[in-house]
N, C-alpha and C positions, 0 to 999 in steps of 0.2 A: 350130387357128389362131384369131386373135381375132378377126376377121369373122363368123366359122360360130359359136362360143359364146355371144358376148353379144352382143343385144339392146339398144342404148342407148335410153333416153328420156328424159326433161327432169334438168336441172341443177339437184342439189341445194343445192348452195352452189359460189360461186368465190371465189380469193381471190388476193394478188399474185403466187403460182408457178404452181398449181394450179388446178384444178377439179374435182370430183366428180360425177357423175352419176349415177340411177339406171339398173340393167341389170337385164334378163331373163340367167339363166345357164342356157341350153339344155338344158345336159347333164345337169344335176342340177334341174331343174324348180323356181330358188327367183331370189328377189330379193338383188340385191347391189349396194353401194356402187362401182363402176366410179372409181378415181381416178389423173389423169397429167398431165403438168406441158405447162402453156402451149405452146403453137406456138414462139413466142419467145424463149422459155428458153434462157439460155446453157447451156454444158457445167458451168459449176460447178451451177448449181441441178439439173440433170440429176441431178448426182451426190448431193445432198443426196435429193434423191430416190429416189435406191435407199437412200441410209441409212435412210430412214423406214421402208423397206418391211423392210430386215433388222432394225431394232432391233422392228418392230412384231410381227415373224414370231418373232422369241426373248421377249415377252412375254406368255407364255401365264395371263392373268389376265379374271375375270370381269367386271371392270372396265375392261378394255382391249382395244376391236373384234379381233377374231380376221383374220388373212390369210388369205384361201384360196389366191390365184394370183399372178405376178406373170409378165411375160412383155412383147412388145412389140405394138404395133396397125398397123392395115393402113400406117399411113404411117410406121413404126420407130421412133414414141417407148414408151416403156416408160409402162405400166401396171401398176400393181396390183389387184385386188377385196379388197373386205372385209365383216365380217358388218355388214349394213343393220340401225341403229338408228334405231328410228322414236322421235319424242320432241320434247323442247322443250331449248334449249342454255339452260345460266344465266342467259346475259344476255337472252335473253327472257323468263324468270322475272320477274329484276327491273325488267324494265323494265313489266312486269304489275303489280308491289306496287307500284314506284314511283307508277302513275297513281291507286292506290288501288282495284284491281278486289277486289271483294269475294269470287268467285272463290276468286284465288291468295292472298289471306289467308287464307283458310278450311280451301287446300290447304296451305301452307306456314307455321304459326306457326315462331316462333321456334324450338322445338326441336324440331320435325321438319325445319326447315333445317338444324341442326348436325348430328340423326343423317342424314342424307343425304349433308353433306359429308365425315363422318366414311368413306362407302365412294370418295370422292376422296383422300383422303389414305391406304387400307388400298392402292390402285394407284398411286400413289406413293411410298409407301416399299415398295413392293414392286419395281417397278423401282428404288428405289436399292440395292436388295440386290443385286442381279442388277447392277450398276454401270452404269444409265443415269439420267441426269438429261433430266430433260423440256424446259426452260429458253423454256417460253412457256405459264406455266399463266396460265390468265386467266378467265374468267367465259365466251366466246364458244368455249371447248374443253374444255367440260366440257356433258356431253347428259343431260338426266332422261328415262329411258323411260319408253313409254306404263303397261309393268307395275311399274315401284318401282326398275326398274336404275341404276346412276348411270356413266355411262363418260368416261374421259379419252382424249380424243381430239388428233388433231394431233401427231403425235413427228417431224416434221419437222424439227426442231430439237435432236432428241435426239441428245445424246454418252456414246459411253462408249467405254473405261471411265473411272470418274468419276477417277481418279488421275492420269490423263492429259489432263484436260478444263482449259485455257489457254487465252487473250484469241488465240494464234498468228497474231499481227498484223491478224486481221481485224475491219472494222467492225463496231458491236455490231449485234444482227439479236436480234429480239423485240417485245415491246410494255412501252416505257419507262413507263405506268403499273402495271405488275403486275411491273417489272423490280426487282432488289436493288440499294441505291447500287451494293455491289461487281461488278456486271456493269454499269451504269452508269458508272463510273470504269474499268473496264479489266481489272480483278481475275480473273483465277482462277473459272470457277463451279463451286460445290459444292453439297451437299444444303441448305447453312441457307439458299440462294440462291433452290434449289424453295420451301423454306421459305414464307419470304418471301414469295414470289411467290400460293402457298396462303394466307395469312395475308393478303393486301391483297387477294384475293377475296375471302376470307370476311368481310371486313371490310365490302365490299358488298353482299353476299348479307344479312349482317344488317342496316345502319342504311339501304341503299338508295340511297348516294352513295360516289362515287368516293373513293378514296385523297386525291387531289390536284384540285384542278377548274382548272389551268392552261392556257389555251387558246391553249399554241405549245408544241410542242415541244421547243425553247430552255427556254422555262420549268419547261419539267415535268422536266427532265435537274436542272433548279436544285435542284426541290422534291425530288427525290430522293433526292439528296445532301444539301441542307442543310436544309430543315424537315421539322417533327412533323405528320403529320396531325390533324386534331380529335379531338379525342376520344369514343373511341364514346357516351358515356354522356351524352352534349350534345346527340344529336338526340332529336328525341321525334316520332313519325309518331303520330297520330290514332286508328288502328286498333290497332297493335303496342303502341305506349304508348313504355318507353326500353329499352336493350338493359340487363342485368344487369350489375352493377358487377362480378361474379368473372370473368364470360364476356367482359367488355372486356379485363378483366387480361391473361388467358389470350393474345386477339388480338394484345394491343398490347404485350405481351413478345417474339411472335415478328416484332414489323414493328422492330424496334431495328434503328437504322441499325449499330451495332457486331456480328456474325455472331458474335460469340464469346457476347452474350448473350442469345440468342437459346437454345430449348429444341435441344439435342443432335442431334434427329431429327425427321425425321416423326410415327414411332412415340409419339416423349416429347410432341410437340403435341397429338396425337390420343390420347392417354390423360389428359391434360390435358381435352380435350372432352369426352369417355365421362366423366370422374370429375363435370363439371358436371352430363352431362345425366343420371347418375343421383343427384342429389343431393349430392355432397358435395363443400363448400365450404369453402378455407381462408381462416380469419380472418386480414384483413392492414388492414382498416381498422375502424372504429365499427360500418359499415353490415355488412359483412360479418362481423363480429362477432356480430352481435346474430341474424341468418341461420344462421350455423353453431350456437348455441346453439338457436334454436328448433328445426333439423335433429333435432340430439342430443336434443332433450327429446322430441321425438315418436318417433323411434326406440326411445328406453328406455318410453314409453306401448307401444309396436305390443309391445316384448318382453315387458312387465310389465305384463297389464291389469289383474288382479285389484287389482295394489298400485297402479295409476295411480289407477283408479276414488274410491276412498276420499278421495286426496288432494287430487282434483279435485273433489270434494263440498265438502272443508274448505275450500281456498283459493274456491268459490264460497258456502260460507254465511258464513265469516269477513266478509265486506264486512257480508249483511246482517243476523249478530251483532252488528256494532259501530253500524250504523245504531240496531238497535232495541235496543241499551243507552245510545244518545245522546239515543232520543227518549223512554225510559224516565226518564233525570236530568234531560232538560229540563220531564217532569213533575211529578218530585217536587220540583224546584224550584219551579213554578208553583202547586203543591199545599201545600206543607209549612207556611207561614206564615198557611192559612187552617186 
């Protein structure tokens, strides 16, 4: 029974259904996340509630807290336990850069942000293969652990199977700054929806400001549906410098308010990322241009040193051949008349 197993102690986070706490679990001598819905709680959030627990229990991913139990507590509301991640959630992350702690710049450049968020997006579309969609990804549901782990947390809100996932006349329920116009407007949620939703985090995670900085929620329903956010390549932070013109691309392909143009998957965003952070860059403008060639030139140096060597001799005494044949004519012209 739950009285004789678990040990509760302080409250590790609450929020408008739930609460989590941590527990002592008797039987097996180890710490667990103890989580169950408010006192208050109607029977519908009840019920959302065991969804989380089954969608959570058929996610067997390294990136997504494991279930151990689910069962009910001395007063008959239903609980679940889960495996205890100790750590930091995104949005404490950036709200670390934001102030400028030298710290989390230190810990977090730019591209070890992307490779980090890249194992948020590898549980992500791994639930969407398995046909659930998460549909509350946000900066404050995504945990960095103490040892390098990254977990997506919160499926509260998950549905599946995703085929069958419809507006089914209910209010929208999420967080309208990390939400897609099309769950905003009433639409249908699908995978470019997570998308989305991935992509206006990581949009924070790098430049260190929100999507939209509207302060009503009327508003921000506006901005969602009808404006662009800035541009990443606009801010410039002091420490970081600006975010990369191919790596904004990347972002702000998948924040398009149209879902059809937006990349395919998770998977096609997130190989998108990996093809940055290993170098390679498609030429689409001047700047990116001039990037992909120096890419390419040093790649063909790393393949071909012997034949690099030679040439990188030539093009650096060419300059000062030509100097000192200029200042050789400027002497025989100074010379020649006497």
């Amino acid at each position: 029974m739950y009285p004789d197993r678990y040990e509760e102690r302080e409250v590790l986070g609450k929020g408008g259904f739930a609460e989590v706490r941590l527990a002592e679990d008797r039987e097996l001598g180890r710490q667990v996340a103890l989580k169950r819905p408010l006192p208050e709680m109607s029977d519908s959030t009840v019920a959302e509630f065991l969804q989380e627990a089954r969608a959570t229990s058929r996610l067997e991913h390294p990136g997504i807290p494991t279930l151990y139990d689910l069962g009910l507590d001395d007063q008959g509301r239903p609980y679940f336990s889960l495996q205890l991640v100790r750590g930091k959630t995104l949005e404490h992350c950036i709200a670390e850069l934001r102030r400028g702690c030298p710290q989390a710049h230190a810990a977090y450049p730019l591209s070890q942000r992307v490779a980090l968020f890249l194992k948020v997006c590898e549980a992500v579309a791994y639930a969407h293969e398995r046909g659930f969609l998460h549909r509350d990804l946000k900066p404050a549901n995504v945990m960095l652990g103490d040892l390098g782990e990254v977990f997506v947390l919160d499926w509260g809100l998950a549905k599946g199977t995703i085929q069958e996932v419809g507006p089914s006349g209910e209010y929208f329920k999420g967080t309208p700054l990390y939400a897609a116009p099309e769950r905003v407007s009433g639409e249908p949620a699908c995978c470019q929806s997570d998308l989305y939703s991935l992509a206006a985090t990581l949009y924070e995670w790098l430049t260190l400001h929100p999507l939209f900085g509207e302060d009503s929620v009327g508003k921000l329903f506006v901005a969602v549906l009808q404006k662009n956010p800035k541009e990443m390549t606009s801010y410039f932070h002091s420490i970081q410098g600006r975010i990369p013109i191919e790596l904004a691309r990347i972002v702000e392909q998948a924040l398009h308010k149209k879902k059809s143009r937006r990349p395919s998957d998770v998977r096609a965003f997130s190989e998108s990322l990996r093809d940055w952070l290993n170098g390679v860059i498609q030429p689409v403008c001047p700047c990116t241009t001039i990037k992909y060639g120096f890419r390419r030139t040093s790649q063909w140096m790393d393949n071909f040193p012997l034949l690099a060597m030679p040439l990188v001799l030539l093009w650096l005494l060419y300059p000062a051949l030509a100097i000192l044949q200029w200042l050789l004519d400027r002497l025989w012209t100074f010379w020649s008349p006497l």
